[in-house]
gemmi code that builds the backbone of each chain (N, CA, C; Angstrom):
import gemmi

chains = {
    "A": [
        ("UNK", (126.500, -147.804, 37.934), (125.667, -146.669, 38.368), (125.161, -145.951, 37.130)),
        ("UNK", (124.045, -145.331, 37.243), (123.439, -144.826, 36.317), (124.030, -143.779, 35.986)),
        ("UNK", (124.447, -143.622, 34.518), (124.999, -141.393, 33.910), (123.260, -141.202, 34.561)),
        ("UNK", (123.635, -139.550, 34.899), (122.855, -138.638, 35.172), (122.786, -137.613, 33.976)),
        ("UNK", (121.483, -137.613, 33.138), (122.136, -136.737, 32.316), (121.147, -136.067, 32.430)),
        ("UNK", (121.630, -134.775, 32.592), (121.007, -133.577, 32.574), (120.977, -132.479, 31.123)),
        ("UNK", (120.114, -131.648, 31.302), (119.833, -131.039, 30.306), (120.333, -129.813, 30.436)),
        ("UNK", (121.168, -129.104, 29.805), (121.790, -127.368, 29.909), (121.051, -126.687, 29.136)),
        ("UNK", (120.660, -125.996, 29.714), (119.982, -124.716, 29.164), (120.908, -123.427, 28.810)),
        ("UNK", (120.776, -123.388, 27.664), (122.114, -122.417, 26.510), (121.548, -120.920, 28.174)),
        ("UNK", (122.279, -120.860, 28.568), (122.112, -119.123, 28.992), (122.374, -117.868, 27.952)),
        ("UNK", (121.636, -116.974, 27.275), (121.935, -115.871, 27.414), (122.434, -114.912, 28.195)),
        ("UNK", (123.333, -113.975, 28.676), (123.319, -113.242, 29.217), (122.769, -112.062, 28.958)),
        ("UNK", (122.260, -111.142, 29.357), (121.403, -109.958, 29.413), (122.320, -108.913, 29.467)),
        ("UNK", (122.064, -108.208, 28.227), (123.389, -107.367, 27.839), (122.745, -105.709, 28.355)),
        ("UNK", (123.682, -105.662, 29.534), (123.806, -104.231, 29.799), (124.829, -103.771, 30.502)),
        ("UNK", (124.588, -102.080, 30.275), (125.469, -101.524, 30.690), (125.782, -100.807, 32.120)),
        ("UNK", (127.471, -100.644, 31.868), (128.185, -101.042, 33.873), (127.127, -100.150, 34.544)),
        ("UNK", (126.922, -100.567, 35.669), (126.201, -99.860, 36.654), (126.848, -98.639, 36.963)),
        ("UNK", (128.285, -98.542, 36.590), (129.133, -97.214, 36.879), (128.454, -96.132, 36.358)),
        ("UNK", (128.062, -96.514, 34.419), (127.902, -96.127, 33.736), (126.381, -95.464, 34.075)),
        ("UNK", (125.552, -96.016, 34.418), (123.908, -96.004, 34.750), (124.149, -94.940, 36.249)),
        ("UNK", (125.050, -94.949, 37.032), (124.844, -94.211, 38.081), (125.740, -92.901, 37.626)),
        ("UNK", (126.730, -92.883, 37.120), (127.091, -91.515, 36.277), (125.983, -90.458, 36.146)),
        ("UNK", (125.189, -91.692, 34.932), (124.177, -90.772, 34.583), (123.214, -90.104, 35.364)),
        ("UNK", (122.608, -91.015, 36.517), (121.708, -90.260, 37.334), (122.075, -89.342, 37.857)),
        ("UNK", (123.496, -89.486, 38.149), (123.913, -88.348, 39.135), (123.903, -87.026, 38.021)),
        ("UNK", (124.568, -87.063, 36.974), (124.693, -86.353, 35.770), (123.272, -85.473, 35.844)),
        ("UNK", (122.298, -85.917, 35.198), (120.922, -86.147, 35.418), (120.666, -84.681, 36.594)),
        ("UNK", (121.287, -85.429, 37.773), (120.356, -84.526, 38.753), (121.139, -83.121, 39.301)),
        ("UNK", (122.370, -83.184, 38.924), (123.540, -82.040, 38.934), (123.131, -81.253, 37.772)),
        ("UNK", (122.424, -81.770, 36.376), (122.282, -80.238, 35.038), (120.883, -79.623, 35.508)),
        ("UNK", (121.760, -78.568, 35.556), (120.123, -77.462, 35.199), (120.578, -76.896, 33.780)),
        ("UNK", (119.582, -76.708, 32.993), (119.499, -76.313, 31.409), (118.513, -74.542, 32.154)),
        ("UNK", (118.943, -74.050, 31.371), (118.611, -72.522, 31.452), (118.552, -71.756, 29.778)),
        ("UNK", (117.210, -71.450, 29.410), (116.749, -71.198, 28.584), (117.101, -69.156, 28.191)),
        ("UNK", (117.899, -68.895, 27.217), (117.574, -67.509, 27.341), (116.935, -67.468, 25.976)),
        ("UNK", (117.431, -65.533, 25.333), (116.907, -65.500, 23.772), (117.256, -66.740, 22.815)),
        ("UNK", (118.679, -66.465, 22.440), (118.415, -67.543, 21.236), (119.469, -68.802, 21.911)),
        ("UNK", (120.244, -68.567, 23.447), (121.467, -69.128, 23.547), (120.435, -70.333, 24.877)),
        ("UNK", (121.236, -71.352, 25.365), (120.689, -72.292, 26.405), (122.051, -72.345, 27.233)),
        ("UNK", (121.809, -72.165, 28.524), (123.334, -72.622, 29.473), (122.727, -73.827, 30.335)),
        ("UNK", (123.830, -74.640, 29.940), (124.256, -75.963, 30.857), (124.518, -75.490, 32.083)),
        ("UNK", (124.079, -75.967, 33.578), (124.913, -75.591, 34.696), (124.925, -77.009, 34.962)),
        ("UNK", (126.294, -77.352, 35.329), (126.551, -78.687, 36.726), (126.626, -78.006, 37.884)),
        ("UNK", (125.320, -78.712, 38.840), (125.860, -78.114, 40.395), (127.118, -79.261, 40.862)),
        ("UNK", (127.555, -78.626, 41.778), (128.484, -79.523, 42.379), (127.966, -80.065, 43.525)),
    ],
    "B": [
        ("UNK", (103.501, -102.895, 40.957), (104.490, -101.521, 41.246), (104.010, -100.572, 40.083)),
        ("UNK", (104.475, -100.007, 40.474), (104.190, -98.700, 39.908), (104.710, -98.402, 38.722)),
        ("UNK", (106.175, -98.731, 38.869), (106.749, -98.613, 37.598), (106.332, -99.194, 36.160)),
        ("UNK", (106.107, -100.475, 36.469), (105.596, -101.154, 35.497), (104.036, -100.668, 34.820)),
        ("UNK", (103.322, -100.091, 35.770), (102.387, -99.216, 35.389), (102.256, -98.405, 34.686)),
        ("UNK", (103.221, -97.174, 34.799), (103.149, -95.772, 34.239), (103.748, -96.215, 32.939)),
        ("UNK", (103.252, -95.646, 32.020), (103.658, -95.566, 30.598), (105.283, -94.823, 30.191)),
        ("UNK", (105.789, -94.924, 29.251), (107.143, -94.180, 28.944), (106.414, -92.932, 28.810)),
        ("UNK", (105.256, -92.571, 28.238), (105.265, -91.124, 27.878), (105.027, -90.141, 29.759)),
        ("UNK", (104.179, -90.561, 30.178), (104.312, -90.014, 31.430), (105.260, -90.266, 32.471)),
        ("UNK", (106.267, -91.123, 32.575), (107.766, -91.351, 32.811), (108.207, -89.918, 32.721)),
        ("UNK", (108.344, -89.619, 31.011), (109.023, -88.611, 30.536), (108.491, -87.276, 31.246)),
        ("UNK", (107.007, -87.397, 31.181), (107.023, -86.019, 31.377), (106.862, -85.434, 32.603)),
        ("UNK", (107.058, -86.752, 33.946), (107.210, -86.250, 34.839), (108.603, -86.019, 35.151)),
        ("UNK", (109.601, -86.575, 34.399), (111.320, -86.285, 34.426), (110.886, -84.809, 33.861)),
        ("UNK", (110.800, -84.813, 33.164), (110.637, -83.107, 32.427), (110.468, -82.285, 33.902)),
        ("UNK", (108.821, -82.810, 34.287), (108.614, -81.569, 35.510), (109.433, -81.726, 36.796)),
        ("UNK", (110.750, -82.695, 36.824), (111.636, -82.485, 37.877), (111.810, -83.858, 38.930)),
        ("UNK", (111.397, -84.902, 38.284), (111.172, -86.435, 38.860), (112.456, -86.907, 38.534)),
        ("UNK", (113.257, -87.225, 38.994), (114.445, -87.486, 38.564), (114.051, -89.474, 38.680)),
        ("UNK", (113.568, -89.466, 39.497), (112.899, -91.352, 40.148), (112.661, -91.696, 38.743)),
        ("UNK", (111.660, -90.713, 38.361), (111.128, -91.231, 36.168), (112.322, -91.528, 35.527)),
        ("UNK", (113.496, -91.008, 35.486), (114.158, -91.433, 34.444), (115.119, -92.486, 34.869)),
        ("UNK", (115.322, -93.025, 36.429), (116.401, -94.339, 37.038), (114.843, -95.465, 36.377)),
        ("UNK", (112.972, -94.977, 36.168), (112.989, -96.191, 35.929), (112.790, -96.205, 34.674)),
        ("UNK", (112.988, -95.484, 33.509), (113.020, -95.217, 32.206), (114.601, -95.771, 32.259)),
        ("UNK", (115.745, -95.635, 32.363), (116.896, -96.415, 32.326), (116.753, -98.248, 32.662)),
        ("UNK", (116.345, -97.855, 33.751), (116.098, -99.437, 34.463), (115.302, -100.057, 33.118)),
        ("UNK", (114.248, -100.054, 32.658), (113.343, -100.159, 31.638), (113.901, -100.859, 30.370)),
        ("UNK", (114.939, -99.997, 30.145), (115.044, -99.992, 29.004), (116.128, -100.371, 28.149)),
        ("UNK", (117.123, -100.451, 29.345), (118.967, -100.401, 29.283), (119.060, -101.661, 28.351)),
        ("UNK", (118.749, -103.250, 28.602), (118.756, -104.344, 28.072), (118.945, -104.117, 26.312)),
        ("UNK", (117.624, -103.343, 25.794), (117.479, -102.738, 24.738), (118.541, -102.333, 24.239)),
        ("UNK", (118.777, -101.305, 24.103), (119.379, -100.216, 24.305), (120.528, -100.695, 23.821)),
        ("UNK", (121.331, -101.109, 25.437), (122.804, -101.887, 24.991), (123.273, -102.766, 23.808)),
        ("UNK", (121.831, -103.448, 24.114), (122.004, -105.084, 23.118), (122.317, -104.690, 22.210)),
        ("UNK", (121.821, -103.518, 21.992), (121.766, -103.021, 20.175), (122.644, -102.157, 19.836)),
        ("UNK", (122.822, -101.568, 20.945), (124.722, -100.783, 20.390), (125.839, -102.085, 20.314)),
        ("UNK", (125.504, -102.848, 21.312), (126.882, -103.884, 21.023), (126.640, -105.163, 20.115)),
        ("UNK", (125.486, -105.358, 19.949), (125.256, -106.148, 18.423), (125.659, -105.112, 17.148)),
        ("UNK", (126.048, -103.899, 17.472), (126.784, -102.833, 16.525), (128.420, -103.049, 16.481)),
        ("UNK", (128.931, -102.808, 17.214), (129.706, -102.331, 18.046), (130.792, -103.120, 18.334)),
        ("UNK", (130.298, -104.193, 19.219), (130.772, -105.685, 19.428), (132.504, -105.288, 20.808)),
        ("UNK", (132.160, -104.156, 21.416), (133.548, -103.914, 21.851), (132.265, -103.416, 23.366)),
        ("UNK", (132.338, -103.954, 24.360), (131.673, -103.375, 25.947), (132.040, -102.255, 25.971)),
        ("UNK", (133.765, -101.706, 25.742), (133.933, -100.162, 26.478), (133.016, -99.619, 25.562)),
        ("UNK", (133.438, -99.559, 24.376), (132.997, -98.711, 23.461), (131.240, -98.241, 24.015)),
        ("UNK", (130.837, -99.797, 23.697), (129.617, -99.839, 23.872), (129.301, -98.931, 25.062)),
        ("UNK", (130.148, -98.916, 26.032), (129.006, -97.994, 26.888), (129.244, -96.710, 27.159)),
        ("UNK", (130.825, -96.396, 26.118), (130.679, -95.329, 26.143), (129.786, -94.310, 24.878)),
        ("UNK", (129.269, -95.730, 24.442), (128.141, -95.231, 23.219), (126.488, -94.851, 24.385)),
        ("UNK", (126.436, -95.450, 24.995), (125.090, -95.901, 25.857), (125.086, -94.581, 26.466)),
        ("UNK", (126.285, -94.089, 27.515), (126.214, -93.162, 28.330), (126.160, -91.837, 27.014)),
        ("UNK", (127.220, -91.538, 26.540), (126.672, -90.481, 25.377), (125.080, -90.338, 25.225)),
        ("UNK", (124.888, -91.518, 24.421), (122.949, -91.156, 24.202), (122.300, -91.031, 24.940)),
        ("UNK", (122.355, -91.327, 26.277), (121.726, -91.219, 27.040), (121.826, -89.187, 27.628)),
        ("UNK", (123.043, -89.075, 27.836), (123.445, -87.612, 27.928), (122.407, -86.804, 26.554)),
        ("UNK", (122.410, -87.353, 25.631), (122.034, -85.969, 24.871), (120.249, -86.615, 25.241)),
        ("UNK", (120.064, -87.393, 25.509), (118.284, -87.902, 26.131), (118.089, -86.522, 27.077)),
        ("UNK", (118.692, -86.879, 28.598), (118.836, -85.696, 29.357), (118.962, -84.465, 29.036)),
        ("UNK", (119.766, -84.517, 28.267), (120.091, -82.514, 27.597), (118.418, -82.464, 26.907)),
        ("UNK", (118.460, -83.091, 26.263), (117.004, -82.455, 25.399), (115.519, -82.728, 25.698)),
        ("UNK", (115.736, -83.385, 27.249), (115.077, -83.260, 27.991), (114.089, -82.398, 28.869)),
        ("UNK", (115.964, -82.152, 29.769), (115.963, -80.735, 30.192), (115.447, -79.917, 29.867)),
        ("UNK", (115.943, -79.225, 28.334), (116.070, -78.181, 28.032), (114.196, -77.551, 27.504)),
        ("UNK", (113.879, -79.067, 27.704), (112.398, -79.117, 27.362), (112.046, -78.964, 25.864)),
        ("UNK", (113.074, -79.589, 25.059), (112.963, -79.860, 23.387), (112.281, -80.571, 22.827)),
        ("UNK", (112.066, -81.733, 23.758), (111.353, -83.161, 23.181), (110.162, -82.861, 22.886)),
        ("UNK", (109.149, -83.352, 21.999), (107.822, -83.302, 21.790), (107.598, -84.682, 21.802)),
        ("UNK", (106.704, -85.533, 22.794), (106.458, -86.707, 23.453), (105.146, -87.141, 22.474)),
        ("UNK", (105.636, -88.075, 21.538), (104.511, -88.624, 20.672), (103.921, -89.896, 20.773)),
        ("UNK", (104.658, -90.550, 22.232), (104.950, -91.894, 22.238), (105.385, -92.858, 21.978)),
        ("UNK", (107.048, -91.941, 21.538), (107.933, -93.127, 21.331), (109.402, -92.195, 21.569)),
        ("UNK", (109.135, -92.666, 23.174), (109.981, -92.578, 23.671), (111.220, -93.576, 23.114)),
        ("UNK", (111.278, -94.698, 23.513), (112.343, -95.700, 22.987), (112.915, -95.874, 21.326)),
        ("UNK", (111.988, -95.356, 20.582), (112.115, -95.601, 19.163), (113.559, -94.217, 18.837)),
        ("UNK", (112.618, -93.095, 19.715), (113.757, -92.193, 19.811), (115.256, -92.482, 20.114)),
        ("UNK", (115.717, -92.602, 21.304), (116.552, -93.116, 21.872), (117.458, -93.900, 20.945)),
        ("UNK", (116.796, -94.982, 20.373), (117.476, -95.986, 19.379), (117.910, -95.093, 18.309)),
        ("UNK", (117.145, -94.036, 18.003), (118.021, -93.227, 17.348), (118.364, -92.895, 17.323)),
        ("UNK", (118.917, -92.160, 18.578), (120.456, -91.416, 18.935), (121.378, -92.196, 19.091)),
        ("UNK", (121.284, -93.170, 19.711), (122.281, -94.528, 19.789), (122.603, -94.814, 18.117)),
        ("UNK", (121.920, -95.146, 17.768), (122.016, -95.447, 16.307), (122.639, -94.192, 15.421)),
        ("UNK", (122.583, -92.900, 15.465), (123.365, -92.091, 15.016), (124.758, -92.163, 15.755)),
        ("UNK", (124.724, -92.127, 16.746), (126.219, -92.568, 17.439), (127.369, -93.483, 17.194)),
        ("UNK", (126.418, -94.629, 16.851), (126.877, -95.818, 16.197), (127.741, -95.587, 14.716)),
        ("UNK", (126.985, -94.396, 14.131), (127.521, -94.200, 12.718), (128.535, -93.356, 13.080)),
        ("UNK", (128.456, -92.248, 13.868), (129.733, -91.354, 13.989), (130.930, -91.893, 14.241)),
        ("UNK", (130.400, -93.202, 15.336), (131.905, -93.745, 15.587), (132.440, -94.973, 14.702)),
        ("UNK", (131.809, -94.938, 13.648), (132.277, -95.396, 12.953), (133.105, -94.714, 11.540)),
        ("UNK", (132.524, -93.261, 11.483), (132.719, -92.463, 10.797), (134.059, -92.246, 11.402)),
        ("UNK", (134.596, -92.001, 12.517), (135.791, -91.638, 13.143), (136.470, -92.493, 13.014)),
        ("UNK", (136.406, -93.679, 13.451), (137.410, -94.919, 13.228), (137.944, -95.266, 11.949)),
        ("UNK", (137.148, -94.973, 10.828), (137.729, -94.717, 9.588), (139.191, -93.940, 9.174)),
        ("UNK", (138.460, -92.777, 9.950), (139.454, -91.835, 9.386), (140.800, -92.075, 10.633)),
        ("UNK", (140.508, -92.747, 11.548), (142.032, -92.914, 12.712), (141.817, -94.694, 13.072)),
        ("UNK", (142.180, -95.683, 12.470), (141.785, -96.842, 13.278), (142.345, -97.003, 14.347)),
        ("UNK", (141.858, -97.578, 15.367), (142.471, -97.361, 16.825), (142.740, -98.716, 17.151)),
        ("UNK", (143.852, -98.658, 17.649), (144.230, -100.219, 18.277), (144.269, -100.355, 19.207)),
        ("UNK", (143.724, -100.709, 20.552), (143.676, -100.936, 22.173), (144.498, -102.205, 22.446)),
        ("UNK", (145.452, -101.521, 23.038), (145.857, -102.791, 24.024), (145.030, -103.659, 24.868)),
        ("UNK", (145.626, -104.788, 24.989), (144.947, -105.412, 26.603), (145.790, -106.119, 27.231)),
        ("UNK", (145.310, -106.851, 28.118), (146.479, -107.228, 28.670), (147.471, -108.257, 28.306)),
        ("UNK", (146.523, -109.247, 27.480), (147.076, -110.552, 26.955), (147.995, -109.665, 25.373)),
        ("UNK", (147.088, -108.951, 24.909), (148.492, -108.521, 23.716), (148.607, -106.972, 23.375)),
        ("UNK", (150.098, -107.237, 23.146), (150.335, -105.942, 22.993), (151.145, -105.565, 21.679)),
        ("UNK", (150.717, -104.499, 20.792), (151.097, -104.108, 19.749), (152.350, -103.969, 19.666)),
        ("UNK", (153.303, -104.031, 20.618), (154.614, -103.490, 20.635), (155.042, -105.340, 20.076)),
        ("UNK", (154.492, -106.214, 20.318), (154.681, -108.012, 20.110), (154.495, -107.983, 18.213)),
        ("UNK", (154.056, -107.028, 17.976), (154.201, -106.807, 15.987), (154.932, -105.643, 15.812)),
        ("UNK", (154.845, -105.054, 16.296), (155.198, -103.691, 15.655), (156.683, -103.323, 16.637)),
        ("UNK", (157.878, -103.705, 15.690), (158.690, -103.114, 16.439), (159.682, -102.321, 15.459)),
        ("UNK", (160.599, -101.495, 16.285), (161.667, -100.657, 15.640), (163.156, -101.135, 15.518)),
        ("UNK", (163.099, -101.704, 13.960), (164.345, -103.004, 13.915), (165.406, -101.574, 13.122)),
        ("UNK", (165.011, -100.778, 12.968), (166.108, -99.537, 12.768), (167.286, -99.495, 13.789)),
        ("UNK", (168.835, -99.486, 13.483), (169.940, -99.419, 14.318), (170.119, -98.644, 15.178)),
        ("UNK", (170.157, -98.893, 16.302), (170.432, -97.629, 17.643), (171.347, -96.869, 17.148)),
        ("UNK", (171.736, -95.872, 17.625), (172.945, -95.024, 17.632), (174.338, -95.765, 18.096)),
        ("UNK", (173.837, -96.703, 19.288), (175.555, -97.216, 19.646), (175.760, -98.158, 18.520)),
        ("UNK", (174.667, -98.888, 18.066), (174.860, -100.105, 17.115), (175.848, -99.492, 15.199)),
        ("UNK", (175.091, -98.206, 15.269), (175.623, -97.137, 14.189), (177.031, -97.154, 14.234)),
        ("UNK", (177.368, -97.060, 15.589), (178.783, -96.899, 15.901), (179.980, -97.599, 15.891)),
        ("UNK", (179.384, -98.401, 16.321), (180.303, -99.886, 16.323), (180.074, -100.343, 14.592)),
        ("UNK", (178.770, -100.481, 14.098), (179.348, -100.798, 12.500), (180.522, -100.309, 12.066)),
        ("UNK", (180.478, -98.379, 12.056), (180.978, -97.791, 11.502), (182.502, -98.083, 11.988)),
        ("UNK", (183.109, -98.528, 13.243), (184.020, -98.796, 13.916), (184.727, -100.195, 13.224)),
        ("UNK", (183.854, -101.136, 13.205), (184.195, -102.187, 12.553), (184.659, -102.354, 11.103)),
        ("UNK", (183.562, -101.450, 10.111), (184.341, -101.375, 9.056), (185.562, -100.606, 8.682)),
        ("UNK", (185.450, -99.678, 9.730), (186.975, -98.762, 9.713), (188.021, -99.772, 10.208)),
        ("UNK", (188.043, -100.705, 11.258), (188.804, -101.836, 11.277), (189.236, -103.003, 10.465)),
        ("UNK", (188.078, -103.264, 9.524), (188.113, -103.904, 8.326), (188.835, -103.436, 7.645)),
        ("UNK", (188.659, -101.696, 6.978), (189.636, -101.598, 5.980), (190.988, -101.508, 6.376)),
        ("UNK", (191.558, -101.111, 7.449), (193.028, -100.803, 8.228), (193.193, -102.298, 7.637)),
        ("UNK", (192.933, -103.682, 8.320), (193.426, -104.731, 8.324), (193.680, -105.175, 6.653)),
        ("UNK", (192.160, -105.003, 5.479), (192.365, -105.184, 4.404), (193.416, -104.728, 3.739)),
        ("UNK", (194.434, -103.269, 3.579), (195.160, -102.617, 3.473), (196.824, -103.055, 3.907)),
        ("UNK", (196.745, -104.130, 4.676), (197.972, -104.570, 5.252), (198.208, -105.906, 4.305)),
        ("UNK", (197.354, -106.609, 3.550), (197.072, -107.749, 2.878), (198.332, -107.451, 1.853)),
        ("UNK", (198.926, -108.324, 1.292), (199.946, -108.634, 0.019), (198.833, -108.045, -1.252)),
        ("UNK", (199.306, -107.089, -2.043), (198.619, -106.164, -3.065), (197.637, -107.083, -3.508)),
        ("UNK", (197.730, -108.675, -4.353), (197.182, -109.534, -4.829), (195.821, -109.718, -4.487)),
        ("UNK", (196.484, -110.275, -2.965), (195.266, -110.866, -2.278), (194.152, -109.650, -2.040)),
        ("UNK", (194.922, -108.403, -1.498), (193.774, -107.372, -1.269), (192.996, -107.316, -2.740)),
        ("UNK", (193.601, -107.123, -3.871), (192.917, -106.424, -5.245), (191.905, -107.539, -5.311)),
        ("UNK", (191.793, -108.902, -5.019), (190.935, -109.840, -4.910), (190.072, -109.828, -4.205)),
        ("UNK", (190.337, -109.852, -2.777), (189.189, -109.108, -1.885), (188.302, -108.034, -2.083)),
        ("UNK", (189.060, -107.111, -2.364), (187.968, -105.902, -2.390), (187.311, -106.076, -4.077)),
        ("UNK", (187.467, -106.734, -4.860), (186.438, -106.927, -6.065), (185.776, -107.783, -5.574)),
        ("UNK", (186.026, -109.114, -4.903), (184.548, -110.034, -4.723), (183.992, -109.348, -3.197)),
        ("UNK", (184.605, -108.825, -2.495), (183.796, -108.696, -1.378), (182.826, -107.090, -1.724)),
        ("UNK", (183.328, -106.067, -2.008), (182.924, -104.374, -1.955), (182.276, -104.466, -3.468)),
        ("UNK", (182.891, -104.830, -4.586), (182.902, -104.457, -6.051), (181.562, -106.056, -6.267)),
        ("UNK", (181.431, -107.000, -5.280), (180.138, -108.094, -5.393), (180.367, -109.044, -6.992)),
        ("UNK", (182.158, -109.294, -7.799), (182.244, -109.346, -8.782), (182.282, -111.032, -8.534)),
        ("UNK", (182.162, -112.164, -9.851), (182.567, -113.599, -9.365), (183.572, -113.472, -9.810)),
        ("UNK", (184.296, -114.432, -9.293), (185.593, -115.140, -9.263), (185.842, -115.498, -10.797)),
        ("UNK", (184.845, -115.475, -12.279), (185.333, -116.003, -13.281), (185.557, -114.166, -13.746)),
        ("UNK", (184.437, -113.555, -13.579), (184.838, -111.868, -14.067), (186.881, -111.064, -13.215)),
        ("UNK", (186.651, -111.619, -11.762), (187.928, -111.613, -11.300), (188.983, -111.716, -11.980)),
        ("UNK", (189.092, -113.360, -12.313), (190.135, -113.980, -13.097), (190.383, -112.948, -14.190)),
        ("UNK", (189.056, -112.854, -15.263), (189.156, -112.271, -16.420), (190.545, -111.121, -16.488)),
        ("UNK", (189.272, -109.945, -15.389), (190.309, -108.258, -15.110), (191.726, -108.692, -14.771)),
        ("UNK", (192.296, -109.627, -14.206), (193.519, -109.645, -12.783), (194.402, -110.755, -14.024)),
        ("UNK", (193.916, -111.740, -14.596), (194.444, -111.966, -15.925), (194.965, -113.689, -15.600)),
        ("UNK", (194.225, -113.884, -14.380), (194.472, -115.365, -14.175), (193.612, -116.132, -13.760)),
        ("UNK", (194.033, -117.532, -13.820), (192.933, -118.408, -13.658), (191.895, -117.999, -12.595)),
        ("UNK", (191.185, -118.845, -12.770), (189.641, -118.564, -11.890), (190.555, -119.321, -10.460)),
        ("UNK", (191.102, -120.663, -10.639), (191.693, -121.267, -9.118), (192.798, -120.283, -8.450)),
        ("UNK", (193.673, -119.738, -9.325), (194.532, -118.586, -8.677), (193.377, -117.224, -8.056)),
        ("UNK", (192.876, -116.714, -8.658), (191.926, -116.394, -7.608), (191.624, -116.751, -6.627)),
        ("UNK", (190.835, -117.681, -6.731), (190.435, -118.447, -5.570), (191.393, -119.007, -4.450)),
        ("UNK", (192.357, -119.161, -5.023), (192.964, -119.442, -4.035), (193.866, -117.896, -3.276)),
        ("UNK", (194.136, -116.862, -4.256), (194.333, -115.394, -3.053), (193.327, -114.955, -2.762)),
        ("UNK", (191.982, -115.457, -2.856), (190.738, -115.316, -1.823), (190.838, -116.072, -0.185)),
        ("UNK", (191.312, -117.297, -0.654), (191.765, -118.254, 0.445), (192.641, -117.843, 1.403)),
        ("UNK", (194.125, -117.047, 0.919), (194.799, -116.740, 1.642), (194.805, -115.404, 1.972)),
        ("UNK", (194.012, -114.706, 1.326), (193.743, -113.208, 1.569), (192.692, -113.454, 3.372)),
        ("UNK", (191.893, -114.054, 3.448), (191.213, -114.544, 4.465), (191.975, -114.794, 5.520)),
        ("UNK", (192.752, -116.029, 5.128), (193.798, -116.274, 6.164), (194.624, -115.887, 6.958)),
        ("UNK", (195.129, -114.941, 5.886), (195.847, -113.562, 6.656), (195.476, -112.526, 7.641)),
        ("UNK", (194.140, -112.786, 7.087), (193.158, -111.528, 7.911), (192.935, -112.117, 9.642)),
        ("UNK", (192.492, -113.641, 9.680), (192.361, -113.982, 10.312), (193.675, -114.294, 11.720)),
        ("UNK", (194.730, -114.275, 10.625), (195.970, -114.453, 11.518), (196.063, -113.332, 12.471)),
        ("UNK", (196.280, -112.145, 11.572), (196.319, -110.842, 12.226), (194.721, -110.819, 13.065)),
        ("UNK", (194.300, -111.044, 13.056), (192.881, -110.534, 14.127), (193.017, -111.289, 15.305)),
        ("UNK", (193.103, -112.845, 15.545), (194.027, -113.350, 16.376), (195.047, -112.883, 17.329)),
        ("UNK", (195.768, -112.389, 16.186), (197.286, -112.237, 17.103), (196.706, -110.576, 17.766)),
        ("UNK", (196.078, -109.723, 17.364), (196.148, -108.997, 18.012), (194.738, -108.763, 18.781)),
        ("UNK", (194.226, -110.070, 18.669), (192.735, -110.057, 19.701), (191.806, -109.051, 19.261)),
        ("UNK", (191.385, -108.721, 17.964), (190.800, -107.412, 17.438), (189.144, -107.911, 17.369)),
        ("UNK", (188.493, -107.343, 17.762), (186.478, -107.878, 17.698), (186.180, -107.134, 16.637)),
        ("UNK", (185.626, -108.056, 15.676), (184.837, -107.125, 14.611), (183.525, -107.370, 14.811)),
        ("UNK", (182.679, -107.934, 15.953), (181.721, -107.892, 15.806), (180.511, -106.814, 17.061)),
        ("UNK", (179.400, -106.993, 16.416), (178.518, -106.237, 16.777), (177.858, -106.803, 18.172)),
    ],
}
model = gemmi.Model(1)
for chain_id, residues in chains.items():
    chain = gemmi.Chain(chain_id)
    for i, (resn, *xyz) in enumerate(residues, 1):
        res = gemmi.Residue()
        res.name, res.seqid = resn, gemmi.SeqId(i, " ")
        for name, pos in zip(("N", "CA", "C"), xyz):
            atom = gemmi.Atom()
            atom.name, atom.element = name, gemmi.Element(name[0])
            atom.pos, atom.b_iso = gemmi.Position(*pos), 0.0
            res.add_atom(atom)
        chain.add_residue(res)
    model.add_chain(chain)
structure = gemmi.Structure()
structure.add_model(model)
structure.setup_entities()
């Protein structure tokens, strides 16, 4: 019987980061309000 | 789609005016980047993303706060906070190197504490106090022989010299200095060991 020979293609994998990490942030993201005064800035996290 | 449409600079500045959608596709966008290049730094995933999420946090903060001045380069930026990050934590690891366990090894498999317990302290100290009781019962000879080659670390020809006899008379109340010891430990079932 005939080898079958096939050809492999080297994969890269596509380097990124955990989705934990990426949805943290959005949430992060949409919980800060930044509040501007004279010379000071306040962080708020809503909950 | 859309996404692929809108440019990074108007991305940004509709995240600015309160689009939160702009910046999941400014992440989505861009993450590949981003990562590759902290962990072609880096070379460790946690680290790496706890490098990724950091830069990304101070992206958002100076976002927010409406600091950024949008020149069209968005991403070039970015790489440079990542890239300053990259140096801090390397700046830190200097000064503390950190060793992480995992599961396959663990530092405790090199690094151990071969210093004597307290009970082990005890029992030495027990044993050689048993040693000398028994040495002390020895015929004067044999002990004055013992305790120069065994405590005093002297040879058997310096022995002879001090004690004023042959090197084999030595040696041989080394022989029976032993013997004795051994008789008595025997007969009275005594453990000298640890």
């Amino acid at each position: 019987m005939a080898k079958i020979y096939s050809k492999k293609t080297l994969v890269i994998p596509t380097m990124k980061p955990k989705k934990e990490v990426v949805s943290f942030l959005l949430n992060y993201s949409k919980a800060l309000s930044i509040i501007k005064g004279n010379k000071m800035s306040f962080e708020i996290i809503a909950n | 789609m859309a996404n692929v449409q809108l440019p990074d600079s108007l991305l940004v500045h509709n995240y600015i005016e309160g689009d939160e959608n702009a910046l999941t596709i400014l992440i989505n966008r861009h993450q590949s980047k981003i990562f590759g290049f902290i962990y072609s730094k880096i070379s460790d995933r946690d680290i790496s993303n706890d490098i990724f999420q950091d830069t990304f946090i101070k992206v958002i903060k100076t976002l927010k706060s409406k600091s950024y001045n949008e020149e069209g380069k968005f991403l070039p930026w970015v790489m440079r906070i990542a890239h300053n990050l990259i140096i801090d934590h390397f700046r830190k690891n200097k000064k503390m190197p950190m060793f992480r366990e995992t599961e396959e090894f663990s530092i405790f498999s090199i690094m151990s504490d071969d210093s004597p317990t307290i009970e082990n302290k005890i029992i030495r100290e027990q044993v050689d106090s048993d040693l000398r009781k028994l040495i002390e019962e020895l015929p004067a000879d044999q002990k004055e022989v013992l305790v120069m080659r065994m405590y005093q670390d002297m040879s058997f020809k310096e022995i002879s010299e001090i004690t004023g006899v042959s090197i084999n008379t030595a040696l041989g109340r080394m022989r029976y200095a032993l013997m004795n010891m051994r008789k008595v430990i025997d007969k009275h079932q005594i453990i000298l060991t640890n």
